[in-house]
C-alpha positions, 0 to 999 in steps of 0.5 A: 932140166937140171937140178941145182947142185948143194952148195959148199955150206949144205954139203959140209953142214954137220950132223947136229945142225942137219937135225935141228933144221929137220926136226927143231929138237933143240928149239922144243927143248928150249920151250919145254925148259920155258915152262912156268911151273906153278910155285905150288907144285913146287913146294908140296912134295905130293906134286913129285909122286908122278916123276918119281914113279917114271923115275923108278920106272926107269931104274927098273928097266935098267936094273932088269935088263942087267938081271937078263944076262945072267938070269935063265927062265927055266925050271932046272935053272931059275931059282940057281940063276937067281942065287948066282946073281945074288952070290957070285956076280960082282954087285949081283945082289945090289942090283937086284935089291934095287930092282926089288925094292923099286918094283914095290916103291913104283907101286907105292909112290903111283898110289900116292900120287893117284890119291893127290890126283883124287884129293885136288879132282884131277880126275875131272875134265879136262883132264879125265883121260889123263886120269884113265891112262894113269890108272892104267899105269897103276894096273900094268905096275902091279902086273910087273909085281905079279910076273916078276914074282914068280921069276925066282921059281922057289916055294913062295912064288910058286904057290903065291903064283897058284892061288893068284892064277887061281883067282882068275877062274871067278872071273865071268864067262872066260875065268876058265879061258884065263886060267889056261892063258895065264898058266898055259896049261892045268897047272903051274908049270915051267910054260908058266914061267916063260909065259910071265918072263915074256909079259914081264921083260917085253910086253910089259914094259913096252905098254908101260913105256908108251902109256908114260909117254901118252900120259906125259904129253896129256899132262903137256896138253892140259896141265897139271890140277890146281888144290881145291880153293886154290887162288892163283897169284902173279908167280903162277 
């Protein structure tokens, strides 16, 4: 038995025309652009907190991987790697102001837009899942300002990173077992710096990046919610 031999069409097909036949990518691309976008949602600025936060998101990741080259999560070496960057880099003080000040506005405009979500009931079904992983998100944005903050390793982190560790000693049954597993040992130390750069370059921002994902395709499946008495017209 002998196989039919591809023919002079399927052998010099190019590259892009072989993707799309497999995977349709331009095509759902296509559909994605189709979408009617109601004329409310467009107009109310509060509707854009969502995408700008995945924007952020995004500054922040390449911002932060820019910082990687230069910064070194040590004890002898954090805090003159840092004011390496800020003096002697070329643009190294523009870049981490803007991983700075993102990292606050990523927060901020989340915050905003979990309040228009409460505001229109967006937390209600069907689309109460979509409303856990947002505030998921919330929690693993304040986790990148809680590691990130230790990184420069000078006195405020150090100390705003002691009595925050601190905190989780309340916490019920495992405060102890937390203590320990966020400093890595009694104190704050250099294991604690290595601890929080892990969690903050690699384990955070995986989490993040697969939770945004999950949440974009929630909002696909559901939609976004409508204001309260909100009527509907033929432009919707």
């Amino acid at each position: 038995m002998s196989l039919d031999a591809p023919t002079r069409t399927e052998q010099t097909e190019p590259a892009p025309g072989y993707l799309e036949r497999r995977f349709g990518l331009v095509a759902a691309l296509k559909h994605e652009g189709e979408d009617i976008i109601p004329r409310h949602a467009t107009f109310w600025p509060v509707y854009y907190m969502g995408g700008l936060s995945a924007l952020t998101f995004a500054i922040q990741v390449a911002s932060g991987i820019l910082l990687m080259f230069y910064y070194k999560p040590t004890v002898d070496e954090a805090y003159s790697s840092v004011e390496f960057i800020m003096t002697e880099v070329s643009f190294g003080w523009f870049v981490r102001s803007v991983h700075h000040w993102c990292a606050n506005l990523f927060v901020v405009l989340m915050l905003l837009h979990m309040l228009r979500v409460i505001l229109v009931g967006g937390y209600k079904p069907p689309r109460e899942l979509t409303w856990v992983t947002g505030f998921l998100l919330l929690l693993l944005g304040m986790m990148f300002g809680f590691t990130g903050y230790l990184l420069p390793w000078d006195q405020i982190a150090y100390w705003a990173t002691t009595v925050g560790t601190e905190m989780a000693r309340s916490v019920p049954f495992i405060g102890d077992w937390l203590l320990q597993f966020l400093r890595g040992g009694e104190n704050v130390s250099g294991d604690t710096l290595t601890r929080f750069f892990v969690m903050h370059v690699i384990i955070l921002p995986i989490f993040t990046a697969l939770l945004i994902l999950v949440h974009l395709l929630m909002i696909r499946t559901t939609g976004i919610s409508n204001p309260i008495n909100y009527q509907p017209g033929k432009e919707d």
